[in-house]
N, C-alpha and C positions, 0 to 999 in steps of 0.2 A: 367384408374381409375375404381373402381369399383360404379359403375352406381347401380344396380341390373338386374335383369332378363327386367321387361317392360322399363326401359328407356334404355336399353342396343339394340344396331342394329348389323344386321350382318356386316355392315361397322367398328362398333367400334373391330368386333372380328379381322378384317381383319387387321385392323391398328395396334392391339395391336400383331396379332401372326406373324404377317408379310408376311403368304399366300395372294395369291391371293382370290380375288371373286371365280372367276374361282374354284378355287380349292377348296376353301369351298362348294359351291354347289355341286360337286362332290360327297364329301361325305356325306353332311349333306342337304337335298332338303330345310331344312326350318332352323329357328332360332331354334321352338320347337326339331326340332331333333338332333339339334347339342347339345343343352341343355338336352333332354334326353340321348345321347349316353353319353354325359362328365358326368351324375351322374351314370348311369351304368357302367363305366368304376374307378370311385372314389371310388365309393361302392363295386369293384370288381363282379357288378350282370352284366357282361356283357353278350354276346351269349353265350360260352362257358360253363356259371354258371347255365344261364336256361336250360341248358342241364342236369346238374347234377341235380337239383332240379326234 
């Protein structure tokens, strides 16, 4: 369900995408950064784009 950002946990991302814990932390150390990479990747501003900028 869509909670927003603060009542949202890395548990509800976990339940909803179906990775592990595990594997979320992997790639994302915090909630913040999972939440930054997913709008840098929506908006197309990911690594690759601050390259060109």
């Amino acid at each position: 369900g869509a909670k927003g950002y603060n009542r949202s946990t890395v548990a509800d991302v976990v339940r909803e995408s179906g990775l592990s814990v595990g594997a979320i932390y992997t790639y994302f150390p915090s909630k913040e950064a999972l939440f930054l990479q997913t709008c840098d990747h929506i908006s197309g501003r990911g690594p690759a784009a601050r390259v060109v900028d």
